[in-house]
N, C-alpha and C positions, 0 to 999 in steps of 0.2 A: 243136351237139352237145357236150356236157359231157365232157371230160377225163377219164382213170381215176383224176384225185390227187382230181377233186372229187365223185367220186362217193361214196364215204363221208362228206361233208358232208350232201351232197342226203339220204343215208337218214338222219341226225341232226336235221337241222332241214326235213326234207321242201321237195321242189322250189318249190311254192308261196311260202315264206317265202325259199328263197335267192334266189330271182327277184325279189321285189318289193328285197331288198338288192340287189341286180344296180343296182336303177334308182334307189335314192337315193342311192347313194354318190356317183355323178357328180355330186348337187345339195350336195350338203355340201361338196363344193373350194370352191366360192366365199364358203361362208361363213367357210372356215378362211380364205382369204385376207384378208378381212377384216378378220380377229383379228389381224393381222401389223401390229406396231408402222410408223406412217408414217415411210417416210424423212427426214432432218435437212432438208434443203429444203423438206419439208412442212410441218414442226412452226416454220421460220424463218417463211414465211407467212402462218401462219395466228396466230403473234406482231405480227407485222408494222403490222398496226390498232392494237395496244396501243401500242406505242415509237414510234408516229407520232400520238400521238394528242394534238389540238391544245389547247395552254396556253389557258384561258381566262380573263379576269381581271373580269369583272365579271356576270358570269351568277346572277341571282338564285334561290337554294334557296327552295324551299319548305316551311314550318312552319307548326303549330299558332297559328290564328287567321288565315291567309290566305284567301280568300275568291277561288272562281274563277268563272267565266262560262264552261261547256262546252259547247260544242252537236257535233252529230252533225248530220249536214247531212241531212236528208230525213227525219229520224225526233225529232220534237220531242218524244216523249214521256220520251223519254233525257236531254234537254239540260236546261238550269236552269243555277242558280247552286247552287254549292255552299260549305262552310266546313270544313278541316281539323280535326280536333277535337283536343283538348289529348294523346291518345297518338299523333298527329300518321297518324291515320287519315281517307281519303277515304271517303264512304259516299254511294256511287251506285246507279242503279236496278240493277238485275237483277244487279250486282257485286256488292255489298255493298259490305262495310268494306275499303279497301285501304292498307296503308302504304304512303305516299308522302315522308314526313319527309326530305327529303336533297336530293329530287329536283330538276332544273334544271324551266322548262314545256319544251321540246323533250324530254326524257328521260320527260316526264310523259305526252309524248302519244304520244311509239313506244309506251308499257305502257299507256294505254288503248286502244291500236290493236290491238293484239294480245289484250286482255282480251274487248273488243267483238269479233271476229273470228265467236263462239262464239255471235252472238245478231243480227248486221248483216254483211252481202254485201259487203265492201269499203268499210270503216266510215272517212269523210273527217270528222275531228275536228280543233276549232275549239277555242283556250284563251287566255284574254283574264285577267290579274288585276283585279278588280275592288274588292278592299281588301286591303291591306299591314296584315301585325302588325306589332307593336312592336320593334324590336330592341335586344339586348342586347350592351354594348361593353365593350369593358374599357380605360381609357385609363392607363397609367402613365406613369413618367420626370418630367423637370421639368415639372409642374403643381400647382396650390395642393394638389390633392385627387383622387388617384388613388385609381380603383377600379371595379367596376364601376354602366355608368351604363344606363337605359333609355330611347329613342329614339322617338317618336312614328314610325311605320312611314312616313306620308307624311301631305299636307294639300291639301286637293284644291281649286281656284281656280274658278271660272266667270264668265267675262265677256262682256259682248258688243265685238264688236270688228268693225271693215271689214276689208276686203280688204286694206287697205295696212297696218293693223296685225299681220293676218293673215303679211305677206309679212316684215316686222319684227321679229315674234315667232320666224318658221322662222327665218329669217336667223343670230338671235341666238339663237337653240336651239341651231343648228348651230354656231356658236363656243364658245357654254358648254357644251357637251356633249363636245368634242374636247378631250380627258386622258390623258395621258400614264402611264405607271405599270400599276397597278392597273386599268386599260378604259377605254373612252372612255366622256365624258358620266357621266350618270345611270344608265349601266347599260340603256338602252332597247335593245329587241330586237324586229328591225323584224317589220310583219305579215307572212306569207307565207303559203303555199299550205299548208303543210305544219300549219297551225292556231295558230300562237303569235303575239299581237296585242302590242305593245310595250307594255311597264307605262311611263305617261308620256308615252303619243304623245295628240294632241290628239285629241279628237272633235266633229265639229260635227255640231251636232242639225239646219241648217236650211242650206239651198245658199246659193250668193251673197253679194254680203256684207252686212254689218249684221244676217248671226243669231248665233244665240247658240252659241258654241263652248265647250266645258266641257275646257278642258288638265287633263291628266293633273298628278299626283304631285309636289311640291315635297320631296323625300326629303331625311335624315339625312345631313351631311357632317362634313370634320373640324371646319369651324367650328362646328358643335353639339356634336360632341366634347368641344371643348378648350374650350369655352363652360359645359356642363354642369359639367368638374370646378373651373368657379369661377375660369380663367382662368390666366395661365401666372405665372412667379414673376421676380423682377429674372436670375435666369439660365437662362431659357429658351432654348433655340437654335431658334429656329425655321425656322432656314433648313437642317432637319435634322430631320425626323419621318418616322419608318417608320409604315407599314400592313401587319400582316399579317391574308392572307387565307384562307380554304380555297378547293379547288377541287371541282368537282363530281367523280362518279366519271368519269362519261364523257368526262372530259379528265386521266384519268388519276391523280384524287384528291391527297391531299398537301395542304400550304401554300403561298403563293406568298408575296413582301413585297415592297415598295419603297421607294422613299426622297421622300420631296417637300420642295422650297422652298417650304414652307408661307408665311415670311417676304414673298413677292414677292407674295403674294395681298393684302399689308397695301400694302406700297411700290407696286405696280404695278398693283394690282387683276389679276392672273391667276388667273383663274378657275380653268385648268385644274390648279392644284396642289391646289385642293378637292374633291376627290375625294369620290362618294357610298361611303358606308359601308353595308356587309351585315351579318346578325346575326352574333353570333361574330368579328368583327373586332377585333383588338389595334389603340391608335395608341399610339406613344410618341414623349416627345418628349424631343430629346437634351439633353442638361446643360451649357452651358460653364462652364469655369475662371474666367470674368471676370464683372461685370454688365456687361448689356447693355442699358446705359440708353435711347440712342434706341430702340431699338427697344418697351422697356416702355412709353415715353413716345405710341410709335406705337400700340400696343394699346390705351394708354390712352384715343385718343381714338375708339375703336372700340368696339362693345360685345361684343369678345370676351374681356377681362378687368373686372372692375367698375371704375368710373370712378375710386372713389374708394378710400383705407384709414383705418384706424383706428391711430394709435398712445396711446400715454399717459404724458403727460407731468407731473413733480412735483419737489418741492423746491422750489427758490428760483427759481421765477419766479411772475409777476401771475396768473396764468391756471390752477393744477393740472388737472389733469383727462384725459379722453380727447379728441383732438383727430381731427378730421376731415381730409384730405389729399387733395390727387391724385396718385394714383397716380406714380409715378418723384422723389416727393420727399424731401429730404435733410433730413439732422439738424438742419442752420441755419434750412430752413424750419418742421420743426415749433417752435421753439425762437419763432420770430418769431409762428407761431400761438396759443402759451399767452401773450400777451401781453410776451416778451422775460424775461432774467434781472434780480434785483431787484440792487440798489446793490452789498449784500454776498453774493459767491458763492464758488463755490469751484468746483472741477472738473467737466467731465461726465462722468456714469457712463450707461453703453449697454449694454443686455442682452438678449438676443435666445435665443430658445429655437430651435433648429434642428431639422429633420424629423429626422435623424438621432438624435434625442434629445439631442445636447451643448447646452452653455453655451455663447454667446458671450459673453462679458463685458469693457469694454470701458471706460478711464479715463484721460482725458485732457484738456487745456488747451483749453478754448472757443479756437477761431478763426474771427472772422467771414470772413475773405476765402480759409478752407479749400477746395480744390479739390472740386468734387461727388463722391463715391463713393473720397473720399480717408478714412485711419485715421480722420481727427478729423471728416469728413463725409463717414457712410455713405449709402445710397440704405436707404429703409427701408422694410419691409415690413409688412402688419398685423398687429399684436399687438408690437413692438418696445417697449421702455421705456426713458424718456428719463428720469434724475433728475438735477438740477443740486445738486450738493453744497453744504454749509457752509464758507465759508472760516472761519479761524482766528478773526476777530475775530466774525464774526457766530455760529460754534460759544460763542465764549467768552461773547457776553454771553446765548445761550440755558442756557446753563450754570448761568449769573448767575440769573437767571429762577429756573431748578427750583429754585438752593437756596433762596434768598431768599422765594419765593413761601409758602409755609407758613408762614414767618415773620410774614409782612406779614397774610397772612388770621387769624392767632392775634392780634395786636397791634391788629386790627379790631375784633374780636371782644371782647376786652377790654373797648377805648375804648368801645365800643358800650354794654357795661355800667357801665362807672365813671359813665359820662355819665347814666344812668337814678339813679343812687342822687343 
């Protein structure tokens, strides 16, 4: 029974209409509660994934010109092989075009999990790389020739091999693949349930041994790096090069970088400071204060600097010219490759153009038993200029020469005619 305050409502908006408000008001509490900002406990939790979320350092992104192998497990008309296309869009059946540019493949397949949701009952997706584009680096610091370089994406092997070659090859995967820094290995990411097949993990075509096994991916390291810009300089430090890298989003995005004894890969053969490189990766390498001759001399015999340089050498020796060298050698040795200084000389002058733009220039008393990479015998680089001076008497009698010479050819000249008449 209706109250006497609410009965002048009821004749205003007639009982019909107050009654059906009778019955939603009590449904509308629960929506205003809803609207009610979540408690600070709540808003820490539901942060909680983001600040926990794990550093990854070798997880390969996905760009324009990668090449995947997708399957949907029970529905083949979905699956195939696909190609990112240069606006770094995916274009799948009943999808279309999807931007994928950034993406890790595990990030790749939670979003066609969820895209396929819409068209497949619980859609168990499968993602295999099946060709790596090219990557783009940028290498600066001490090296001949900093800047950026481009990367053959990988190179793919197939052999046949037995079982015990088989067990030799895992063996030694597993060691050259454990890296420190920047991830382990080559960046391989193993198959699982969850649909992502490792880029680089073997595949055999035929059981048993002696079939044909076709290995994955021989990828871009810093020795193609530091190889590509033409090799490091007399003061490289190699035992001192950074990597920086990006990180996917879902490990919290950003940069990451590290440091490696690149050097110990030359002395020691450790693999694990060669680290693969992803697109977008910086390498520099650090500068010392001194040369660092054994170690150039080590490179030298390696083909991660050219074997050899080029100086050029003039003035007063047998030999002018551009002279050929190995690599870590000194002013005394080009000096003995233009065939040595002639009888009369005079000082050596050294001049070297520096990355920095300046002049080195550089005059001083030949000394055969000068110490290597001392003032009067530098370690020398290509393009250095070696000219061995005029001494005093051998200046004076070219001297001799320019004046006298016009003389002598006027006085020829003459003779030449007196003698005719």
């Amino acid at each position: 029974m209706l109250t006497p305050a609410l009965r002048p409502l009821t004749e205003r908006l007639g009982l019909r209409w107050f009654t059906a408000m009778l019955v939603i008001l009590p449904q509308l509490v629960p929506l205003a509660a809803l609207a009610t900002p979540p408690p600070a406990s709540a808003k820490r939790s539901a942060l909680a994934p983001v600040q926990r979320a794990k550093v990854t350092y070798d997880t390969y992104l996905l760009g324009p010109g990668d090449s995947l192998q997708i399957e949907l497990e029970n529905v083949p008309e979905l699956s195939g092989t696909f190609t990112i296309g240069p606006d770094g869009t995916l274009y799948l059946p009943r999808l279309r075009a999807l931007f994928v540019e950034g993406l890790s493949i595990e990030e790749l397949r939670v979003f066609l999990t969820q895209q396929f949701r819409a068209f497949v009952r619980q859609p168990e997706i499968y993602i295999r790389p099946v060709a790596y584009r090219p990557i783009r680096i940028y290498v600066g610091g001490e090296v001949r020739r900093p800047g950026y370089y481009t990367l053959a994406g990988s190179q793919q092997l197939s052999a046949v091999s037995t079982s015990a070659d088989n067990a030799i090859r895992d063996n030694g995967g597993d060691q050259m693949n454990s890296r420190p820094g920047l991830g382990s290995g080559q960046g391989l990411e193993s198959p699982s349930r969850g649909g992502t097949s490792g880029p680089g993990s073997p595949t055999s075509t035929s059981g048993g041994s002696g079939g044909l096994t076709t290995y994955g991916a021989f990828f871009p390291t810093v020795f193609d790096a530091i190889r590509a810009s033409q090799g490091i300089t007399p003061y490289s430090d190699l035992s001192s090069v950074q990597v920086t890298r990006r990180q996917p989003l879902s490990s919290g995005g950003g940069k990451l970088r590290t440091s490696l004894n690149f050097l110990s890969l030359l002395t020691e053969g450790d693999e694990s400071q060669n680290i693969r490189l992803f697109d977008g990766d910086v390498v520099s390498v650090s500068k010392s204060p001194v040369v660092l001759r054994e170690q150039l001399l080590k490179a030298g015999q390696t083909n991660l600097s050219p074997q050899f340089l080029q100086v050029y050498v003039s003035g007063r020796v047998k030999s002018p010219g551009a002279t050929t060298l190995p690599q870590g050698s000194s002013l005394n040795q080009a000096l003995i490759s233009a065939g040595g200084q002639q009888l009369l000389h005079g000082k050596i002058e050294f001049v070297r153009f520096t990355r920095e733009g300046e002049l080195d220039r550089r005059v001083f008393s030949y000394n055969a038993n000068a110490a290597t990479d001392s003032l009067a015998n530098p370690i020398l680089v290509s393009g250095d200029i070696i000219r061995v001076q005029e001494s005093a008497l051998s200046a004076g009698i070219g001297l001799l020469n320019e004046l006298t010479g016009p003389f002598v050819g006027i006085y020829s000249v003459y003779s030449l005619f007196s003698g005719a008449r």
